[in-house]
Structure formats: structure tokens, C-alpha cells
C-alpha positions in Angstrom: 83.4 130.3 73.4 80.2 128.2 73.8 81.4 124.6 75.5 79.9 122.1 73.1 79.6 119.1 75.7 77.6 116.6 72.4 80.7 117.2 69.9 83.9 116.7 73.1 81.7 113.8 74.1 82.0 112.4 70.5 85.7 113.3 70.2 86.4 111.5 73.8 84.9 108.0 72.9 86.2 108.5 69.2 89.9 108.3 71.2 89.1 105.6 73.5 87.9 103.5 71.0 91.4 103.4 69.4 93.4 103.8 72.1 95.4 100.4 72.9 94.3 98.5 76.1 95.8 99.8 79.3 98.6 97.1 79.8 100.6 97.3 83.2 103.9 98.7 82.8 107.3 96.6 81.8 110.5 96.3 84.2 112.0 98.5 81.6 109.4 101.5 82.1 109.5 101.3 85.5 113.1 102.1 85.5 114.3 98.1 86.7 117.1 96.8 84.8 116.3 93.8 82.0 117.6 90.6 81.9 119.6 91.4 85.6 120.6 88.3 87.2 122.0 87.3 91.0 125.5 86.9 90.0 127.2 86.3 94.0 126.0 86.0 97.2 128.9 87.0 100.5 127.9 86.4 103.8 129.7 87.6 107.1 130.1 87.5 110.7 130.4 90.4 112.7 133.8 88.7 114.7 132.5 88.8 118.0 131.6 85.9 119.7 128.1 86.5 121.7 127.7 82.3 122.4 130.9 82.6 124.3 132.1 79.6 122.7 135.6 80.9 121.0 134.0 81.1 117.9 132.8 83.9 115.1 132.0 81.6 112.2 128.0 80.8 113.3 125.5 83.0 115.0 126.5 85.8 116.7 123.4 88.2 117.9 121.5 86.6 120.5 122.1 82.8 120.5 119.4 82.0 123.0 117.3 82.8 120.3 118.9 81.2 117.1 118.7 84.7 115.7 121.8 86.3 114.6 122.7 89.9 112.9 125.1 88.2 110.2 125.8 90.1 106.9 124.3 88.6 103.4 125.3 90.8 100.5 123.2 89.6 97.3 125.3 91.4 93.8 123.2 90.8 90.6 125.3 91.9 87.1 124.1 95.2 86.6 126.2 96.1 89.8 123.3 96.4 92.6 124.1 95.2 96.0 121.0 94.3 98.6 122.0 94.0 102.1 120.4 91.6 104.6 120.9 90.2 107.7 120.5 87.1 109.6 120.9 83.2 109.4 124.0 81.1 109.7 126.4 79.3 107.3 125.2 76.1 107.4 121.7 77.5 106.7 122.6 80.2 104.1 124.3 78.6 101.8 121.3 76.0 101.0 119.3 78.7 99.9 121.5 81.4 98.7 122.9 78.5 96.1 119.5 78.6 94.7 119.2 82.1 93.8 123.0 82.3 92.0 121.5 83.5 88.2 117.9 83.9 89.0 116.0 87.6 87.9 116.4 89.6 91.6 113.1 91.4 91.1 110.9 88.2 91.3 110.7 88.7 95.0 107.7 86.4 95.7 108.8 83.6 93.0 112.5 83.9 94.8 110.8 83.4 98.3 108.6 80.5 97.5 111.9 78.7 95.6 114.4 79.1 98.6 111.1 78.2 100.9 110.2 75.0 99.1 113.6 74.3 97.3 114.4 71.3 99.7 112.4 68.2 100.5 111.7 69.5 103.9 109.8 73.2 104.2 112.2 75.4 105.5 112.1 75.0 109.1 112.8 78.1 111.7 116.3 78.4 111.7 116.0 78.3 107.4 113.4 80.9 107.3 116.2 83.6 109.1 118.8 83.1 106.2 115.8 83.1 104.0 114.5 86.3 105.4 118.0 87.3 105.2 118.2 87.1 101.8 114.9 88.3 101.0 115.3 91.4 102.6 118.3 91.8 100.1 116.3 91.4 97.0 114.2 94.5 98.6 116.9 96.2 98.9 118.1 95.8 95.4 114.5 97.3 94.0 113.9 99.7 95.9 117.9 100.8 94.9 117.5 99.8 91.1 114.3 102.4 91.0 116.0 104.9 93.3 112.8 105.0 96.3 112.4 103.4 100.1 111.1 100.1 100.2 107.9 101.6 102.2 107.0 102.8 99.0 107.1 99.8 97.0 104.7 98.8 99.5 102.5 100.9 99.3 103.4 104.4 100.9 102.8 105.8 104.1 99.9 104.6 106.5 101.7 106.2 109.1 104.1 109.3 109.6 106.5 106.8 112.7 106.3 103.7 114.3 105.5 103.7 118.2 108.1 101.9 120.2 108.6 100.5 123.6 111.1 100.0 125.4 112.7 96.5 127.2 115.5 96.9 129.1 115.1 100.7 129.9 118.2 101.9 132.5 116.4 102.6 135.9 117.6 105.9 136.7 120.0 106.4 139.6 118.6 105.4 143.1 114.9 105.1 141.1 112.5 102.8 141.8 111.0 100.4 138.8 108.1 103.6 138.9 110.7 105.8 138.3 112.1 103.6 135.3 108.5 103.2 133.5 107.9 107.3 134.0 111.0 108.2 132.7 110.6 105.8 129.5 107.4 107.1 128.8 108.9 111.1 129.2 111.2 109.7 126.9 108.7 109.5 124.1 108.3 105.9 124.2 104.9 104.6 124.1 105.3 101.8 126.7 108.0 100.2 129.8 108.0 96.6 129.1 108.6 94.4 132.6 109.4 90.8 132.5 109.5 88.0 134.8 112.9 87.0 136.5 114.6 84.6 134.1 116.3 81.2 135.1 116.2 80.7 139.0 114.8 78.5 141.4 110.8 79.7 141.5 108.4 79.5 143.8 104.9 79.5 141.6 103.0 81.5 144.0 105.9 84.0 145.6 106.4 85.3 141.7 102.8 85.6 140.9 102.6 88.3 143.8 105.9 89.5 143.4 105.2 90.3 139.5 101.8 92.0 140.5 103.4 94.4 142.9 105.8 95.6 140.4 102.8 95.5 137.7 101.0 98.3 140.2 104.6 100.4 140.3 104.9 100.4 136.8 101.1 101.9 136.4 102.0 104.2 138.6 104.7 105.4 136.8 103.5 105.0 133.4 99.7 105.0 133.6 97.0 103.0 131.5 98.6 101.4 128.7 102.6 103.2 129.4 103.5 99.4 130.7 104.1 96.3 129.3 104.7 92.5 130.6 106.5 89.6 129.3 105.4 86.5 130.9 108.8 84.9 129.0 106.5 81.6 129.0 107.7 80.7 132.5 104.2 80.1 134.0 101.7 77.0 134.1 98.4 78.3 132.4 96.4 78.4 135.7 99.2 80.9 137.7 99.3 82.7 134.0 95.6 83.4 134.4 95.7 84.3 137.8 98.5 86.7 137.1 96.6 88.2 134.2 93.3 88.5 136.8 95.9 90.6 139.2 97.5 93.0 136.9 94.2 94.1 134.7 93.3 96.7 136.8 96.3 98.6 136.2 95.9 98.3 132.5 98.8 96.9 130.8 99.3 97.6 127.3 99.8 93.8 126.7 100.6 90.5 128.4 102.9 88.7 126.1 103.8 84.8 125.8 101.9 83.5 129.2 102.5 80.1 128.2 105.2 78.3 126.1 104.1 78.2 122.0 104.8 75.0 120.7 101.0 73.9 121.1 98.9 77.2 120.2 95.5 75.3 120.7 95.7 76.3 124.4 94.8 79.6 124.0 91.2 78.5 123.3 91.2 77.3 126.7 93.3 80.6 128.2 91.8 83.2 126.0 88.0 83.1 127.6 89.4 83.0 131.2 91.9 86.7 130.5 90.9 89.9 130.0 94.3 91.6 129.0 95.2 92.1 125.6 97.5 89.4 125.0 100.7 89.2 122.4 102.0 86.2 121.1 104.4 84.8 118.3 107.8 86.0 118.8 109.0 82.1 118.4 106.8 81.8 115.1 108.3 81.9 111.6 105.7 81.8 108.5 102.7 82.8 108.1 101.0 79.3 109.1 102.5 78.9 112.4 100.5 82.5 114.0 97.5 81.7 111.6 95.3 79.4 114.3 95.9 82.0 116.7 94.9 84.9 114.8 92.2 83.7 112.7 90.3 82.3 116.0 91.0 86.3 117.6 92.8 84.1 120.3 95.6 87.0 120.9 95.2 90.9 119.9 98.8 91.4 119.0 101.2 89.2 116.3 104.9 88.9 117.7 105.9 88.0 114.8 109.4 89.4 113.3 111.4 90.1 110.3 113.9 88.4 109.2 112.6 85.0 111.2 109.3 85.0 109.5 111.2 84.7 106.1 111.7 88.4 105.6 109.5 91.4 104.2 107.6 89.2 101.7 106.2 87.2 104.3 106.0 90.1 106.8 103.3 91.7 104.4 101.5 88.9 104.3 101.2 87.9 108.2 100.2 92.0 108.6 97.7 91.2 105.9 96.0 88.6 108.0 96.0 90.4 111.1 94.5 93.4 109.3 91.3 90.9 108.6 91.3 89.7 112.0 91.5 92.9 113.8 94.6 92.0 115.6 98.0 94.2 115.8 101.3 93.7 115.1 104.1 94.1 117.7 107.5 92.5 116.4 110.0 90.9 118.7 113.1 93.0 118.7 115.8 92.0 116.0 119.2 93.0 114.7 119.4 96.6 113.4 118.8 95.7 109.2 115.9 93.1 110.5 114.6 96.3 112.6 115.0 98.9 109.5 112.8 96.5 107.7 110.0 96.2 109.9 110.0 100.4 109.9 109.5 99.8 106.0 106.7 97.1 106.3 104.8 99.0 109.3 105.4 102.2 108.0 102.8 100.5 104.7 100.2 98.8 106.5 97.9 101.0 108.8 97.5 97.5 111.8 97.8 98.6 115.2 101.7 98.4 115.7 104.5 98.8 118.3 108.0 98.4 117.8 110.6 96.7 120.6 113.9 98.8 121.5 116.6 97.9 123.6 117.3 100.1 126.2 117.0 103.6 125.0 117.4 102.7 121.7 120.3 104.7 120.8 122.7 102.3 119.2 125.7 102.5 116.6 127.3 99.5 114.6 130.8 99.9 113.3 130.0 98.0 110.0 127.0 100.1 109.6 127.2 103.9 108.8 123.5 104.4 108.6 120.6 101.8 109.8 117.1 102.7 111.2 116.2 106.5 112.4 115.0 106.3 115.9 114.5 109.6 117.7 112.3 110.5 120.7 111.7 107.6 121.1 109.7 106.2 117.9 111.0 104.8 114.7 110.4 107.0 111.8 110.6 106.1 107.9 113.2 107.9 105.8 113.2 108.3 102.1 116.9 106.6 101.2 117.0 104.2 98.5 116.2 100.6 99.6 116.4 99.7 103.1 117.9 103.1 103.5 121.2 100.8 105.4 125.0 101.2 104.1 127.4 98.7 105.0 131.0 98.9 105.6 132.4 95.4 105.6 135.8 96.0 106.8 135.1 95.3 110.3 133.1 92.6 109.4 134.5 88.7 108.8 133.6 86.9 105.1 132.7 83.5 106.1 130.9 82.4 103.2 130.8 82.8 98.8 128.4 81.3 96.3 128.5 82.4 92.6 127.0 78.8 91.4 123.6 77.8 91.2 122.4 74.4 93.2 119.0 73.6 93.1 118.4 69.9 95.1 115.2 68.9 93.2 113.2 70.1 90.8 110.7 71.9 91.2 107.0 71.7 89.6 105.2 74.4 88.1 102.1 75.0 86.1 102.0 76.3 82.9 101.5 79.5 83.6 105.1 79.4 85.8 104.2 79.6 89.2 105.1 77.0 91.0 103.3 73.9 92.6 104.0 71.3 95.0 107.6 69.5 93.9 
């Protein structure tokens, strides 16, 4: 039969003319539940006591760093449970009081409340238990429409996430060469080195001392297999000269040569280094990296999750770096913050490496299933969620909020987004 393009032509615009509008689809058709609220909000320690101090009611992963691995479980009414991690009491409970009966799903409306729901701005230590709890909400819709987080992102821009490795185990009567070639056999994409930590230092002693071991590590690992961490315990000039000394043997990155707090001086160290540099592990939201990445001052964003307030502020920091050419390399974490950052990586196609500890083989008694780390990389799975599962036996409750507090009120404009209180 004869294809009559004129009379299918006809027939075509006849049915778009009374065809409705194309409207984006409802909660309901995308298989969310309606009308779900955040019914309770537990939060627990894991019972050991990292700080030393006799205590498991406060932080207990890494105290140096005000970062912890505590527990927040978010339940909403239809029966979902998000898991998160991070924060302390004191901290979580200001802003899980203000989510108690608010719709889970509104992810960026929730982040901006808990972020704003004081008179002060959430400071650092806030923006973990935030982050803690946002990464809960994502866990609860990527679970209420049955895919991986990554996808609500996005998808895949990438099949795994590079890693490299800090604290690597120097094999038996090996050399620091022999450490960064093994790593690298390994499957990891890079050793990282640091400087020596809290001692007595002489300036010009560790400059020399670091380079030597810089030249070992290319050695063992070749252009790009090695990494150094600064740890911000030079004075800019000896940082420069350091970075001068170790560029011929090609680092992957130098990272924090300098303390953060003022992040205008790497206009003055930026022109004067020629190693890509990687900066921000310190830094929570999105404003506090901003300077240094809008002015290409660093080529790498240290920047984590949960600190930064989570994976709705995560996307948004990767966003940035996207337009500014710069990569993302996040600080290592506790293992729910480090199954997140698989999830936002795994959706944003930015240069990115991924911190291990050690080998990076790991198991948590309150956590059947985490992150999937094998040969080396991080690869995404396709679990619901965060693709975590959390047995809280092991684990100590510490804290339970089922009522709503909200300490001011907070503007919005009419079309109910919200504005400065």
C-alpha cells in the first residue's frame, strides 16, 4: 500500500492539536507515596570511643576532624527508613526537630529549612548532621521508587570511581617504592604520601626529606601513580619550594599546602606552582570552595559528603566545578558518607578520585552491605537507595525526635520557596 505522507501528516497535527499539554508527572505516577510524612528521626553511636575520652555519646569516627560515622535513621508513615550518617547529638537534634511531619521527598526545600532554620547559617559541624540527614531523605526515594540514588541523578557518567589509596601497608622489608608499586598493581589509581604529622620540624630538613621520598614514590608508581598531602603544615614560601622540587616527578596532586581558613592566598601561591593542586577537605557548602574554584585557583575540590551538607549540596559543588574545569577528589569519610559520594560521582562525568584507607577492604558490624570496592575502584551497584542495610543491634540509640520544633519562622514567597527569614 501507497504511503500517503499529505493525509498521516493531517491525521498527526489533527492529534496534537487536541492532545492535553505535556505536564510533568505527579509523585503518584512516579510511584512516590502521597501525602508521606517524616514521622521519627533515631540517631546512634557506634559504642566505641575513638576520642579516648570514656565516652560513646558524641563523635566517634575521627575526632581530629569533627567528623563522625554516627547512625541517623529518618522513618516517614508509609514505613520507609533512610539511613545516614554523621553529626553529633547536640548538633542533630536542632535540625532533625525540624523535619518531624514534613513531605520526605522535598529534598532541596528540606536542605534549605534545616540550613537556614536557625538565626545563624549552619556552621561546619551543623552541615555533618545536616548532610547526615539529607543523605537519609535520598535514601528514602531512591527506596520508595525501588532504583539507586545514581539514577535519580542522572545515571551513569561513569562505569567506577578511581580511588587512591592513604595509608597503604608497606609491604614486608619494602621500601616507600615498594609501597606506591604495589598500590598501583593493586588497581588503585594513585599512593598518596603525606608529611610527618605533629613533631618538632625543622622547615628546611622536611622540605628535602619530603622530596626524596616524592622521587621513590615516582619510582615506584610513575607519572601520576603518587600523591602528596602537604597536611597544611608548611609556610607558603617552603610550600612553593616544595612544589618546585617534586614537579618533575609528576604527582597526581599536591593537596592543602597551606592552612584554609583564608583562601585568598592562593592567588598569591597559585602563579608561583606548577602541580595540580587539591584543596577543600575542611570546607562545608558550596560558598566556602566557591572563590577558589571560580578564580581556577586549585584543579581538584576536596570537598566531601556528609560535611558539605550531604548529596544535595554535593551535586551542586560538582556542578560548579564542571563550569570551571576543576575535578573533584573527596576527603575520605565514614562508609554511608563514602557510598554516597559513589552515587553522586558515579552521575556527574568531573574528573574524580576517591580516598581509601589502607587497602580498602573494610567490614562494619552494624552494616551488612555498604560501598562495593574491588580492585581497587569504587563501583556503583543497582540496590535501592544508597544500596546500605543497617543492623542496629550493635549500635547504641542516643537520641529520638517524633515532634516538630522549628526556632523562627521562616519567609517565603508566594510561590513557596523560601527567602531570607
Amino acid at each position: 500500500m501507497k504511503l500517503n505522507r499529505r493525509k498521516m501528516l493531517t491525521g498527526l497535527m489533527a492529534s496534537a492539536a487536541t492532545a492535553p499539554l505535556w505536564l510533568p508527572p505527579s509523585a503518584e505516577a512516579l510511584g512516590l507515596p502521597t501525602g508521606d510524612t517524616i514521622k521519627r528521626i533515631r540517631y546512634y553511636t557506634t559504642g566505641s570511643d575513638a576520642a579516648g575520652r570514656g565516652d560513646t555519646s558524641g563523635i566517634e569516627h575521627q575526632p581530629t576532624f569533627n567528623q563522625s560515622t554516627n547512625i541517623v535513621t529518618v522513618e516517614t508513615a508509609s514505613g520507609l527508613t533512610g539511613i545516614g550518617e554523621g553529626g553529633a547529638p547536640s548538633t542533630m537534634q536542632q535540625v532533625a526537630e525540624m523535619l518531624i511531619g514534613a513531605d520526605p521527598f522535598r529534598t532541596e526545600q528540606l536542605w534549605q529549612q534545616m540550613f537556614r532554620g536557625y538565626f545563624y547559617p549552619a556552621g561546619h559541624e551543623k552541615q555533618h548532621a545536616l548532610g547526615a540527614l539529607d543523605l537519609a531523605l535520598w535514601d528514602i526515594k531512591g527506596k520508595a521508587l525501588g532504583v539507586p540514588v545514581w539514577q535519580l541523578l542522572g545515571g551513569k557518567a561513569r562505569d567506577h570511581v578511581e580511588c587512591y589509596a592513604t595509608g597503604y601497608q608497606t609491604p614486608r622489608g619494602g621500601t616507600l617504592e615498594d609501597a606506591a608499586r604495589a598500590c598501583v598493581a593493586e588497581g588503585f589509581r594513585a599512593y598518596r604520601h603525606s608529611l610527618g604529622g605533629p613533631r618538632e620540624m625543622d622547615r628546611f630538613k622536611e622540605v628535602d626529606r619530603i622530596a626524596a621520598d616524592c622521587q621513590l614514590l615516582f619510582k615506584g608508581a610513575g607519572s601520576g601513580g603518587w600523591a602528596i598531602d602537604f597536611h597544611q603544615e608548611l609556610d607558603p614560601e617552603d610550600a612553593i619550594t616544595l612544589c618546585d622540587l617534586i614537579q618533575p616527578y609528576k604527582p597526581y596532586f599536591a593537596e592543602d599546602l597551606v592552612r584554609t581558613e583564608n583562601t585568598e592566598v592562593y592567588r598569591t601561591i597559585r602563579p608561583r606552582t606548577h602541580v595540580p593542586l587539591a584543596v577543600g577537605e575542611e570546607y562545608g557548602a558550596k560558598w566556602d570552595i566557591a572563590t577558589l574554584i571560580e578564580n581556577n585557583l586549585i584543579d581538584y575540590a576536596r570537598c566531601t559528603s556528609p560535611n558539605v551538607g550531604g548529596i544535595t549540596e554535593y551535586m551542586k559543588i560538582c556542578a560548579l566545578a564542571e563550569t570551571h574545569l576543576c575535578g573533584m577528589i573527596p576527603h575520605f569519610t565514614g562508609p554511608i558518607g563514602e557510598a554516597s559520594l559513589v552515587h553522586c560521582l558515579t552521575a556527574t562525568s568531573v574528573p574524580a578520585l576517591m580516598e581509601m584507607t589502607g587497602a580498602g577492604r573494610r567490614a562494619w558490624p552494624h552494616l551488612p552491605q555498604a560501598y562495593d570496592f574491588h580492585d581497587g575502584k569504587l563501583w556503583p551497584n543497582d540496590r535501592p537507595g544508597l544500596g546500605v542495610t543497617l543492623d542496629t543491634k550493635p549500635l547504641k540509640m542516643v537520641g529520638e525526635w517524633t515532634t516538630r520544633f522549628m526556632p523562627i519562622q521562616m519567609n517565603h514567597r508566594p510561590d513557596g520557596s523560601f527567602t531570607n527569614w
